[in-house]
N, C-alpha and C positions, 0 to 999 in steps of 0.2 A: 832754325838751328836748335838741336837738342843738346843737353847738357850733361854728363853723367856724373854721378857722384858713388863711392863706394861704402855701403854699408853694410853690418856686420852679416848680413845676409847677402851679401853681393851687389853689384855694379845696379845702377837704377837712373833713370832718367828724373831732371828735377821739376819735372811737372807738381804741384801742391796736391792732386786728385790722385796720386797715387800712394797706396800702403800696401806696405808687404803682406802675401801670404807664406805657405808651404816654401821653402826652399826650391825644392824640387819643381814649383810649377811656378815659378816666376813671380807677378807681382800683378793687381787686379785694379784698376779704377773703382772708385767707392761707388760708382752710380752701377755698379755690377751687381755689387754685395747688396742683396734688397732684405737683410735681415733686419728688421725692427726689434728694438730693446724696451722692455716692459720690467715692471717691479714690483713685488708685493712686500708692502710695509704695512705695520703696526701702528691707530693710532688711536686716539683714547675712545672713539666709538667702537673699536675692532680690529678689520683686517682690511688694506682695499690693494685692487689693481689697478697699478697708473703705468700708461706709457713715457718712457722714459722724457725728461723734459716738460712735462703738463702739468700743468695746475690742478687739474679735476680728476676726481678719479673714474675710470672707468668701469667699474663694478666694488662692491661693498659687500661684505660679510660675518658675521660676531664669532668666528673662529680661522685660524688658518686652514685647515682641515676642509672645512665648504667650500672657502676662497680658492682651494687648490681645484676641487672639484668642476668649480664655475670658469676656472682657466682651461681647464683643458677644452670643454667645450665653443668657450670664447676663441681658442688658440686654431680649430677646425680650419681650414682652408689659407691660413697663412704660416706665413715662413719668418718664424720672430725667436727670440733667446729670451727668457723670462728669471729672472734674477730673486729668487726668494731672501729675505731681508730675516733673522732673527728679530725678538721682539726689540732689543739695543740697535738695531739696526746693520749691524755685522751678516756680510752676506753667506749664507748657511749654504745655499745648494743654487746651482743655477741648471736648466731644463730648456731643451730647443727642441721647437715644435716645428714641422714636423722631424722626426726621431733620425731621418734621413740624413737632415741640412747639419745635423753638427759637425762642425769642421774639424774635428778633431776624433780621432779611435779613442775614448776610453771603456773602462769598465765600467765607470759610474754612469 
């Protein structure tokens, strides 16, 4: 038996695995969305990139500028959202790789 419930995006079943996307196209299981979330932070060695949630960093750099450089190539063949951190850590710009998968039309 399924259960519905209505939110401000419309009627939904109460499974936990499911979140909303688009209006328009209903609602997606998380195990669909295969976008991984990554971050470039500041820290007193430099610049590093960590996948969201890790301990360790994933690459290292003494500017942000190279760090971005080393992303893009790092980013090559997957489908991930990269979240750039000011040096205070206030998130300045975020970037999905590939340029396709952004789920959203903007300009930026």
């Amino acid at each position: 038996m399924r259960f519905y419930s209505c939110t401000p995006l419309g009627w939904r079943t109460s499974f936990q695995n499911l979140r909303p996307v688009e209006r328009s196209t209903g609602y997606t299981t998380t195990e669909d969305a295969a976008m991984e979330n990554y971050h470039i932070v500041s820290t007193e060695a430099g610049w590093e990139l960590r996948k969201e949630g890790a301990a360790r960093a994933l690459t290292k750099a003494g500017t942000k500028d190279e760090l971005l450089k080393i992303t893009g190539t790092f980013m090559e063949g997957k489908t991930a959202s990269v979240k750039i951190h000011k040096k205070d850590g206030v998130i300045q710009e975020e970037r999905t790789y590939p340029r396709a998968a952004d789920p959203r039309e903007t300009k930026g």
